[in-house]
N, CA, C and O of each residue as an XYZ file, in Angstrom:
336
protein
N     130.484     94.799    151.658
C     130.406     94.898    153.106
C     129.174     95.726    153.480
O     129.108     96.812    152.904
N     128.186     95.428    154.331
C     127.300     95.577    154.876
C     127.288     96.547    156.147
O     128.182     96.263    156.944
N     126.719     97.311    156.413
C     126.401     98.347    157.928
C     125.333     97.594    158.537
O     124.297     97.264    157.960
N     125.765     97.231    160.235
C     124.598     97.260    160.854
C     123.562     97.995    161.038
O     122.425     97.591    161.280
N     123.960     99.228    160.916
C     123.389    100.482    160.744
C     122.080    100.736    159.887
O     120.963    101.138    160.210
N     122.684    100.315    158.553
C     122.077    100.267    157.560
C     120.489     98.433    157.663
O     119.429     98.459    157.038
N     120.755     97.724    158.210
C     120.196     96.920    157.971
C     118.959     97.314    159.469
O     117.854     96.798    159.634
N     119.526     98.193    160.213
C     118.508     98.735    160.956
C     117.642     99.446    160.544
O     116.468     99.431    160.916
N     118.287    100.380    159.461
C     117.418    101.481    159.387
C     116.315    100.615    158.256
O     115.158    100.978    158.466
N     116.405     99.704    157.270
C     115.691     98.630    156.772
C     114.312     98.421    157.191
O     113.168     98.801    156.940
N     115.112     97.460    158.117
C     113.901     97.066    158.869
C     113.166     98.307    159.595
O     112.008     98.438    159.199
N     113.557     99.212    160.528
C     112.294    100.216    161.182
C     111.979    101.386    159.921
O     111.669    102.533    160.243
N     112.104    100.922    158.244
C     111.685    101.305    157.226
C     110.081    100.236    156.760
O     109.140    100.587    156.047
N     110.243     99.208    157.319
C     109.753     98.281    156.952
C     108.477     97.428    157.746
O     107.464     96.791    157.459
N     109.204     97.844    158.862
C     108.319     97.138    160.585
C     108.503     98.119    161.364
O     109.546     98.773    161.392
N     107.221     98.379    162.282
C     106.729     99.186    163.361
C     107.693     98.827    164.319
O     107.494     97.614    164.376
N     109.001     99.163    165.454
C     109.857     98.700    165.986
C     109.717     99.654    167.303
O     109.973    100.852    167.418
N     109.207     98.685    168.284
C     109.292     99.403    169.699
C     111.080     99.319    170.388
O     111.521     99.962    171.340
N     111.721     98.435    169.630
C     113.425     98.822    170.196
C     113.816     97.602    168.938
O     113.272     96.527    168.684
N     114.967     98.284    168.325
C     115.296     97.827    167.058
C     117.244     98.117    167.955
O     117.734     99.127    168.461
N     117.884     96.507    167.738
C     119.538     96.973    167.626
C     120.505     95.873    167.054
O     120.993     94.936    167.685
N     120.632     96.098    166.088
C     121.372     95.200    164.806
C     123.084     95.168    165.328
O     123.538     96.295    165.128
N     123.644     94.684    165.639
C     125.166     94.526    165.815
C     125.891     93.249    164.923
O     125.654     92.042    164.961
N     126.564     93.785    164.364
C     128.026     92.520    163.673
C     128.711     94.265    162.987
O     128.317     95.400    162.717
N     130.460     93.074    162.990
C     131.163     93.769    162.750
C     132.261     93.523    161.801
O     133.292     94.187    161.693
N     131.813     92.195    160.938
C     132.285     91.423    159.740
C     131.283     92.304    158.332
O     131.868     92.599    157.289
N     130.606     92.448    158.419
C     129.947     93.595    157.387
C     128.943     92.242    156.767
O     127.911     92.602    156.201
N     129.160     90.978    156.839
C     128.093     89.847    156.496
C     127.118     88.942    157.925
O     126.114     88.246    157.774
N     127.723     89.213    159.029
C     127.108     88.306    160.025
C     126.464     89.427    160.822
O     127.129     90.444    161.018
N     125.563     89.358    161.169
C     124.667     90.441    162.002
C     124.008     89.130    162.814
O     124.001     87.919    162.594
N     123.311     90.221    164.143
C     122.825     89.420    165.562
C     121.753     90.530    165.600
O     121.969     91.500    164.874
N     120.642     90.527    166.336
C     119.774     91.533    167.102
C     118.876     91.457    167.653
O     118.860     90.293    168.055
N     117.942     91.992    168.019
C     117.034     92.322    168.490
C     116.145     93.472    168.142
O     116.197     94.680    167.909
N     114.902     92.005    168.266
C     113.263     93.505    167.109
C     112.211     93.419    168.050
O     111.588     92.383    168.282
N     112.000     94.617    168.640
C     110.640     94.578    169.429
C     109.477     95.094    168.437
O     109.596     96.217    167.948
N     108.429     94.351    168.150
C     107.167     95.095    167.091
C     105.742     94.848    167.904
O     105.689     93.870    168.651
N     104.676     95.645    167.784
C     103.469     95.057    168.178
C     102.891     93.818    166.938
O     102.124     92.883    167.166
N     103.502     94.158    165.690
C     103.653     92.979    164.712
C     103.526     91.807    165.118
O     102.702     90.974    164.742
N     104.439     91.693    165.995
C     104.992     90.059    166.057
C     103.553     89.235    167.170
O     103.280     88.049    167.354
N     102.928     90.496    167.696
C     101.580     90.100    168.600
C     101.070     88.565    167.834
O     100.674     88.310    166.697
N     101.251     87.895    168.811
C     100.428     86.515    168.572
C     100.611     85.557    167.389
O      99.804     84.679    167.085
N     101.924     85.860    166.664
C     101.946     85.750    166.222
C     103.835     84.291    166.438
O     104.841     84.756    166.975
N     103.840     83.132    166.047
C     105.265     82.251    166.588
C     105.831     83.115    165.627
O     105.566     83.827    164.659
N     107.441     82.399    166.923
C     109.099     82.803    166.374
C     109.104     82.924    164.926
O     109.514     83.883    164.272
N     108.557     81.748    164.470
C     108.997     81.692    162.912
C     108.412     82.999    162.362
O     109.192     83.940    162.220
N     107.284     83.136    162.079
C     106.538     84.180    161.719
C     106.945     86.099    162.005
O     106.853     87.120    161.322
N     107.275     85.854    162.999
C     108.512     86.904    163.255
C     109.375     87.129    162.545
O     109.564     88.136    161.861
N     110.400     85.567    162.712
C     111.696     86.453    161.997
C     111.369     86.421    160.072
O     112.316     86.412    159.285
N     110.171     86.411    159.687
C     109.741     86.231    158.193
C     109.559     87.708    157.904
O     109.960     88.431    156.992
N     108.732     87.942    159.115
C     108.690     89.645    158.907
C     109.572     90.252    159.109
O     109.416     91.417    158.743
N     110.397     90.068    159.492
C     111.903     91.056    159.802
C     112.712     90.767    158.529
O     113.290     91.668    157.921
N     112.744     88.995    158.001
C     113.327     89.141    157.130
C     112.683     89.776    155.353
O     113.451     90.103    154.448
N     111.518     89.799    155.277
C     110.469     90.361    154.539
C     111.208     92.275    154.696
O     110.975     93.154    153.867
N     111.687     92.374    155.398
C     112.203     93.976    155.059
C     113.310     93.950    154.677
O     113.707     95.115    154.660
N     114.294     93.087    154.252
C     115.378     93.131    153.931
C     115.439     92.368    152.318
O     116.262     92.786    151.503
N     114.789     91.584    152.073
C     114.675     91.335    150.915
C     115.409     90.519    150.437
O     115.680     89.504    151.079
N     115.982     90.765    149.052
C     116.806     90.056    148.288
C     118.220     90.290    149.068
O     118.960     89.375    148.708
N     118.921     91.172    150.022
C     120.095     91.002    151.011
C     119.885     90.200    151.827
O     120.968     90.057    152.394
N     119.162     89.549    152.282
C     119.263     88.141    153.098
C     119.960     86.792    151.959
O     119.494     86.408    150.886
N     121.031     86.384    152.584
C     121.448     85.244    151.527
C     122.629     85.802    150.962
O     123.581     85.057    150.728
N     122.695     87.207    150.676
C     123.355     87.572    149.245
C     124.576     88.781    150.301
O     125.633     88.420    150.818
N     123.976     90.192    150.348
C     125.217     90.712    151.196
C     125.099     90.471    152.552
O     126.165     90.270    153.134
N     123.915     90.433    153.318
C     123.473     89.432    154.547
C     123.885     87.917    154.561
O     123.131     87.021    154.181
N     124.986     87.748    154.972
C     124.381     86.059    154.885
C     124.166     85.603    155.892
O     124.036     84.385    155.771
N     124.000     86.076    157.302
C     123.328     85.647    158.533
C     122.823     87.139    159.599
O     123.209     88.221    160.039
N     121.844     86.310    159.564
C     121.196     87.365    160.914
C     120.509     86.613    162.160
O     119.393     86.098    162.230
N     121.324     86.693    162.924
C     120.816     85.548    164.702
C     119.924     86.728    165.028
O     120.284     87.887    165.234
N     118.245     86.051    165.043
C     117.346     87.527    165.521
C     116.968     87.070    166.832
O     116.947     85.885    167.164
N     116.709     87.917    167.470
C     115.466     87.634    169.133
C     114.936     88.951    168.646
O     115.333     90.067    168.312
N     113.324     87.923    168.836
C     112.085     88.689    168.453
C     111.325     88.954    169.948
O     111.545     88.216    170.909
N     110.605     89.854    169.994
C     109.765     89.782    170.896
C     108.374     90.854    170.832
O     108.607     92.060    170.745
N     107.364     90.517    170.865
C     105.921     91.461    170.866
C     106.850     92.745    172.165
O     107.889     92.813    172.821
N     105.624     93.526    171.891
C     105.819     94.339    173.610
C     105.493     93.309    174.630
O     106.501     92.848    175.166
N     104.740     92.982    174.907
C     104.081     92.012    176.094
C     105.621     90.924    176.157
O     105.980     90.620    177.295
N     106.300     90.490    175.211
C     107.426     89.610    175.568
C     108.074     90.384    175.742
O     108.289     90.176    176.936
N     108.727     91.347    175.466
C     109.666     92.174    175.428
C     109.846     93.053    176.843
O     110.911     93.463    177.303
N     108.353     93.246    177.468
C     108.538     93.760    179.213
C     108.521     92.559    179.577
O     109.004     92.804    180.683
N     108.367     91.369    179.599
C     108.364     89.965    180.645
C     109.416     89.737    180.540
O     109.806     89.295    181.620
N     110.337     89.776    179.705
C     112.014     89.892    179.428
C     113.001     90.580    180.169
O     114.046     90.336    180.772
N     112.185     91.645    179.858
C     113.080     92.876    180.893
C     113.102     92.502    182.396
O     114.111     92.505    183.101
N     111.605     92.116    182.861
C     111.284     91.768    184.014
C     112.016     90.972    184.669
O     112.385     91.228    185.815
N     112.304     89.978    184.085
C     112.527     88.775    184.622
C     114.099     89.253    184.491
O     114.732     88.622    185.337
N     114.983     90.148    183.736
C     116.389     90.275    184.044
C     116.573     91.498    185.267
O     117.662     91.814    185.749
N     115.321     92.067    185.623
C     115.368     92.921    186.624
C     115.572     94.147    186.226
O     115.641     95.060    187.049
């Protein structure tokens, strides 16, 4: 069994994280959200490679899912924006 906790602290071990928040509560299915200047210009896919690039060989194995929303800063305030 897996900590969300733990798969946070991972990744902002791993990636520069302007707002990092990992939630599941099965200890294998995790959801979140990664804000990085990383992800600058860079597509979705390419994102969640780098997020999953900090977790390693636990993707697949004590991870077996992670639903990510990625976003640069620049997406990440047009986001906010637009929910007010």
């Amino acid at each position: 069994m897996f900590l969300a906790s733990e798969i946070e602290r991972l990744i902002a071990a791993g990636l520069e994280c302007d707002f990092l928040k990992i939630e599941g509560d099965d200890g294998t299915h995790f959801s979140g959200v990664v804000v990085s200047p990383a992800f600058e210009g860079k597509p979705r896919v390419r994102q969640h490679q780098a997020v999953y690039a900090t977790l390693g060989k636990l993707m697949g194995n004590e991870i077996h899912a992670l639903q990510l929303n990625t976003y640069s800063p620049a997406q990440w305030a047009e986001f906010q924006k637009e929910l007010g």
